[in-house]
C-alpha positions as CSV (number, residue, x, y, z in Angstrom):
1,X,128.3,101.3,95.0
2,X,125.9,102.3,92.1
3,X,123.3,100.2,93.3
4,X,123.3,102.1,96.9
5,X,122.9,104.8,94.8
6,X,120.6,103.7,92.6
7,X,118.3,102.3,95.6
8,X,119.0,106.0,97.2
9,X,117.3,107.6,94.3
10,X,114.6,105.5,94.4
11,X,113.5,106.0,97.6
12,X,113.8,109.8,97.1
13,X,111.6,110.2,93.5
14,X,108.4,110.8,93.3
15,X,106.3,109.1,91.3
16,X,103.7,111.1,88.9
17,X,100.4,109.7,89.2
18,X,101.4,108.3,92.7
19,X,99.2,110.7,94.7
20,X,98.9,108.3,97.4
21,X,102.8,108.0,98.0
22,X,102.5,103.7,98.2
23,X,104.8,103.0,95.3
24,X,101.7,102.0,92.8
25,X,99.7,104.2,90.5
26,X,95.8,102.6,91.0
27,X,92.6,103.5,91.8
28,X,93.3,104.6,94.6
29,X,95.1,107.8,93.5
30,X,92.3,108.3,90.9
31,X,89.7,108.8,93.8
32,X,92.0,110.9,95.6
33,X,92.2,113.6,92.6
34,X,88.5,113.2,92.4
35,X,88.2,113.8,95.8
36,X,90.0,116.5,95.7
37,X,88.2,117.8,93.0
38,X,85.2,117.7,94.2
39,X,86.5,119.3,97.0
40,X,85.8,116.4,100.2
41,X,89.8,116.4,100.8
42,X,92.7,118.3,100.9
43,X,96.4,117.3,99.4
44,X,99.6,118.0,100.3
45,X,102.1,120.2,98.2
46,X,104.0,116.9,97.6
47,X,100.4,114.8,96.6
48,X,99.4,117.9,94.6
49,X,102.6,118.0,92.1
50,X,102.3,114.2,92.2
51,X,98.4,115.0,90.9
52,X,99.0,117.5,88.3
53,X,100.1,115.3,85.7
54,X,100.1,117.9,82.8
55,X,101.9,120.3,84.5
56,X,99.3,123.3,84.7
57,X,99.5,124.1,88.4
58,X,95.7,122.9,88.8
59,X,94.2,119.9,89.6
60,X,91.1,119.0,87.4
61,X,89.8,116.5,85.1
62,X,92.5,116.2,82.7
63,X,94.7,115.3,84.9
64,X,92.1,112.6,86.0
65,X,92.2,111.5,82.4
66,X,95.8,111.3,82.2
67,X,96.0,109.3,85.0
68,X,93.0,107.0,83.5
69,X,95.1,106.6,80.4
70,X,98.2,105.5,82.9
71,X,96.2,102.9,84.8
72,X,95.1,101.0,81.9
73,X,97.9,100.7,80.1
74,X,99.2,98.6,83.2
């Protein structure tokens, strides 16, 4: 039914901004870009597209302000 397959899709999209991978776009994700940034951790390939939310193929600050700009909107 379309709602198998709408619950199918969900569970298969990523989330941009979600570096984290727990469904919510927080905090959490923020400290893991600056983290990453400031070179303490490593991300996966999956957690690094997730990151690069202007679509550069680097992870730096402005995608740390896009993802500041996402947060407070919610």
């Amino acid at each position: 039914t379309l709602r198998e397959v709408i619950k199918y899709v969900d569970l298969i999209r990523d989330l941009p901004g979600d570096i984290n991978e727990d469904g919510i776009i927080s905090y959490l994700d923020m400290i893991m870009i600056l983290s990453y940034i400031l070179n303490f951790t490593q991300l996966s390939q999956n957690q690094f597209e997730n990151a690069d939310l202007n679509f550069d193929e680097s992870l730096d600050i402005y995608d740390l302000l896009l993802l500041s700009n996402i947060i407070s909107e919610n």
